[in-house]
C-alpha positions in Angstrom: 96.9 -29.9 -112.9 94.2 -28.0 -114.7 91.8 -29.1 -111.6 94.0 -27.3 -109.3 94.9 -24.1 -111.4 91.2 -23.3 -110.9 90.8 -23.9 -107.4 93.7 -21.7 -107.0 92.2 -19.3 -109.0 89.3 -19.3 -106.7 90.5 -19.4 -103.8 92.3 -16.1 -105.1 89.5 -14.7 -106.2 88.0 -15.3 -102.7 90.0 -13.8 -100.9 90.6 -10.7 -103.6 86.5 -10.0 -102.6 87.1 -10.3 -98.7 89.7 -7.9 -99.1 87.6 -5.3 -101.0 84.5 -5.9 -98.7 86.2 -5.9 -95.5 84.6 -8.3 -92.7 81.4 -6.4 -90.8 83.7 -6.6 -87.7 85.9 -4.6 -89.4 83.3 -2.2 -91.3 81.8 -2.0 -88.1 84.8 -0.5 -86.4 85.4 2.3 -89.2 81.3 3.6 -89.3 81.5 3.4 -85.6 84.3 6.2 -85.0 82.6 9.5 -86.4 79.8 8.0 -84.0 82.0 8.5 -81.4 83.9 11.5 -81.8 80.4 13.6 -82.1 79.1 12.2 -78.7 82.6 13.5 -77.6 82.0 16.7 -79.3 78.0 17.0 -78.1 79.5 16.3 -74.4 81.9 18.7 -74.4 79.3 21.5 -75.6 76.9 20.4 -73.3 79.7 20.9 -70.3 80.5 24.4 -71.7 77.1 25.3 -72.0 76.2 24.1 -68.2 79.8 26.2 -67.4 78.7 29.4 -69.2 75.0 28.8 -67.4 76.8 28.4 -64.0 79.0 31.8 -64.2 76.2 33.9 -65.6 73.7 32.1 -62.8 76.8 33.5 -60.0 76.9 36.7 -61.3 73.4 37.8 -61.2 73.2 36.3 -57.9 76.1 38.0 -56.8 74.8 41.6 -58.6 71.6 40.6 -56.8 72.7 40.7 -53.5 75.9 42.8 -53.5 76.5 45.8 -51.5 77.6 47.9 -53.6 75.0 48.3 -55.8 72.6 49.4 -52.6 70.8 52.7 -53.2 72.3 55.5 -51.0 70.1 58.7 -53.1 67.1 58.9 -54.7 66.5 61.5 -57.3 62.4 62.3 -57.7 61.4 64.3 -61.0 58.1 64.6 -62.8 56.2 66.0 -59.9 53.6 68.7 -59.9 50.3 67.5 -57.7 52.5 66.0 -55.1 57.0 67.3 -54.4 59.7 65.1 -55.1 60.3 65.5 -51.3 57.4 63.9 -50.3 57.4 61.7 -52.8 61.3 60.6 -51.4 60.1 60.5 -47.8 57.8 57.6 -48.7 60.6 55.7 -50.7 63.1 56.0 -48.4 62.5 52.4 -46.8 64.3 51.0 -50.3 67.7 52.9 -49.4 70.5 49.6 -48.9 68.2 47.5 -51.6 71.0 46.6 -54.3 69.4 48.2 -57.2 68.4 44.8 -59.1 65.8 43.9 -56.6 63.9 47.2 -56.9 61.4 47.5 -59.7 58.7 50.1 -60.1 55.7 48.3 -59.1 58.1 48.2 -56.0 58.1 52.1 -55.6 54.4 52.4 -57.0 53.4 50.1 -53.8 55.3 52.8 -51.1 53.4 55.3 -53.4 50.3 54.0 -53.2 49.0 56.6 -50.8 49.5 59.5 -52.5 46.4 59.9 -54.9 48.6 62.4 -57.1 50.6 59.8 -58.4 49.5 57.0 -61.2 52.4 54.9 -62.1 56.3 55.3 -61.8 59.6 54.5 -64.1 62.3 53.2 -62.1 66.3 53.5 -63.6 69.4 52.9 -62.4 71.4 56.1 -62.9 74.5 55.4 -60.8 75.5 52.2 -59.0 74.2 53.8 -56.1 72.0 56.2 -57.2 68.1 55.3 -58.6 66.0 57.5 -60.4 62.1 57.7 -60.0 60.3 59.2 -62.5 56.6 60.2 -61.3 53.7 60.1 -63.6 51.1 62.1 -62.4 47.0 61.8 -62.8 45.6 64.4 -65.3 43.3 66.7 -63.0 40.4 67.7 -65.0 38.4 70.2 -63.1 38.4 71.9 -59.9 35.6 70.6 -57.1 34.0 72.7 -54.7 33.0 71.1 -50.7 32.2 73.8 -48.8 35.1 75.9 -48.0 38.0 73.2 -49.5 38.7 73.3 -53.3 40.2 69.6 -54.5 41.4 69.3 -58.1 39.9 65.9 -59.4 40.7 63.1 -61.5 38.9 62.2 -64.8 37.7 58.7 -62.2 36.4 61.4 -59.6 39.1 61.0 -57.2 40.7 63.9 -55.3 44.3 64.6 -56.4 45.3 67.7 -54.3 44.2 71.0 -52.2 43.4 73.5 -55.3 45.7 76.8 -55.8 45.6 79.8 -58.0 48.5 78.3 -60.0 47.5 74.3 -60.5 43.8 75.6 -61.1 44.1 78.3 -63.2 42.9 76.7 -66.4 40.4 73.7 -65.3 36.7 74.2 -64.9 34.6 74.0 -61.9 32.3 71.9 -61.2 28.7 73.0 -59.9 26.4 70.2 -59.0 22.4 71.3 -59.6 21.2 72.3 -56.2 24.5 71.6 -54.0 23.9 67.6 -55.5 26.0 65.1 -54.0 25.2 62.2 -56.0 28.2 60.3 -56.8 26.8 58.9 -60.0 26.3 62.4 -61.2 29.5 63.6 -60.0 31.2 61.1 -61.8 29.5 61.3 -65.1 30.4 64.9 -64.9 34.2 64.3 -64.4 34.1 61.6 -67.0 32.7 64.0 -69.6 35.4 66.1 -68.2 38.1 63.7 -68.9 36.9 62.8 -73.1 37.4 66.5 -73.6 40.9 67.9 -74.9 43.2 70.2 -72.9 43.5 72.6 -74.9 38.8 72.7 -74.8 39.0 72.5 -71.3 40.9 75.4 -71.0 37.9 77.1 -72.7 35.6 75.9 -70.1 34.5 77.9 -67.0 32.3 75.5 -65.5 30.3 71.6 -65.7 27.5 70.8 -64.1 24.7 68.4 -64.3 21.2 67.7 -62.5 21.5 64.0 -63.5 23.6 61.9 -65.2 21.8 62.5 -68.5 22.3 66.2 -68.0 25.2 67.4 -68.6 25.9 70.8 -69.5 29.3 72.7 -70.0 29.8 76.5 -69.8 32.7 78.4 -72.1 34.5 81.2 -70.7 32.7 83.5 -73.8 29.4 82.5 -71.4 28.1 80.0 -74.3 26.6 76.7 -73.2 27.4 73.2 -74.5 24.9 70.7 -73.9 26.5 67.3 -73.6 24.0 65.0 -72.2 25.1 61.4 -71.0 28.7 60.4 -70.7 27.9 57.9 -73.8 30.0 58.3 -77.2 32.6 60.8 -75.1 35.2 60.5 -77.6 33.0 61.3 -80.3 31.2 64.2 -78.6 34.6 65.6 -77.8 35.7 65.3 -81.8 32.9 67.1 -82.6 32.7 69.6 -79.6 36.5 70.7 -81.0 35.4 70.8 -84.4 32.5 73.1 -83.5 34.7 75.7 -81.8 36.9 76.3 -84.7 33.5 78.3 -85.6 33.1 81.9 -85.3 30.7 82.3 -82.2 28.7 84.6 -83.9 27.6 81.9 -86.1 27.6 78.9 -84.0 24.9 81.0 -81.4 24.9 80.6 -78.0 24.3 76.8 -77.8 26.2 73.8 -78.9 24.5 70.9 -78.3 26.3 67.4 -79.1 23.9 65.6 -77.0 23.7 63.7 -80.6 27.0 63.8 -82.2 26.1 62.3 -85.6 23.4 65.5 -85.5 25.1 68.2 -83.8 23.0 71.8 -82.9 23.9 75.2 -82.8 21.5 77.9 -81.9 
């Protein structure tokens, strides 16, 4: 009797364990269900992603070549050198582009003729309405061929015909005996274009007889020798300071040929 109370006891004991440990079939099964539900969840965020992709993907497709976003007027502003007419006559080719295909290098290409204009900023102001902004080159002096007068660019490049108005505070340029060395010419207007506004407004002429040479004359009638166009910016810092003098004492020459040893004589 004794023998068999024990291996009832056992067998008790046995299957007491199996209970609390579970088969790995069964342990299996419970692990694997979390498993499962977060594929489920990860599919079903991947689906709404690819949805959310797809609609925005048909929208800008359909914003990209819908009608009614085609340009039907063109305002121009910013212009001075060149008129916001002229400047629409040669953008008029993008009229019935839906405005997200048009960009400003877009416009700066049609522009590309006109010297007057650098770069562009393009907006949308209506659905049908885009708005060019012109950005102009600075002119810098006013240059002399024979009987034409051409404003110029600080690269040497002619901007537009010269009048009393656009003219009326830039320099001339003189070139030492009629010169029409390009180099020279454009060490001239590069000088020209390291100098403030406000000092080249003082200016009544620039001229040079080499590109070492050059030589800038104030509207008082004093002379400002410059030299090469090497070290502009710090000529020009010191060419501003040096005009804050009384003329009396700065002389009638201002040399900053040197600009760490400036001369006034």
């Amino acid at each position: 009797m004794a023998k068999n109370q024990n291996s009832t006891d056992l067998n008790s004991n046995s299957i007491d364990r199996s209970k609390e440990s579970g088969s790995p079939e069964e342990s299996s099964n419970v692990i694997g269900l979390p498993v499962v539900e977060a594929k489920l969840r990860r599919r079903k965020l991947l689906w709404w992603l690819g949805g959310a992709v797809g609609v925005v993907v048909a929208v800008m497709l359909i914003l990209w070549f819908s009608p009614l976003l085609a340009v039907k007027n063109i305002n121009v502003h910013g212009t001075s050198l060149t008129t916001a007419k002229a400047v629409t006559e040669r953008v008029e080719s993008i009229k019935g582009t839906p405005l997200p295909q048009i960009s400003s290098d877009r416009v700066l290409e049609l522009l590309k003729d006109d010297p007057a204009v650098e770069n562009v900023v393009v907006q949308a102001q209506t659905p049908a309405t885009l708005d060019v902004q012109v950005i102009e080159y600075v002119p810098v002096a006013v240059m002399r061929d024979g009987s034409s007068q051409n404003l110029v660019a600080s690269d040497g490049h002619a901007l537009a015909p010269a009048t009393e108005k656009n003219s009326e505070s830039l320099p001339v340029i003189e070139l030492a005996n009629g010169s029409k060395d390009q180099d020279v010419f454009l060490a001239v207007t590069q000088v020209l274009g390291e100098i403030t506004s406000e000092v080249r407004a003082e200016l009544a002429s620039a001229t040079a007889s080499s590109i070492d040479s050059v030589q800038l004359k104030l509207n008082d009638g004093r002379t400002i020798v410059w030299g090469s166009a090497d070290e502009g910016s710090k000529k020009a810092a010191v060419l501003a300071a040096l005009l804050t003098v009384d003329p009396e004492e700065s002389g009638e020459t201002i040399d900053v040929s040197s600009p760490d040893h400036p001369v006034t004589k």
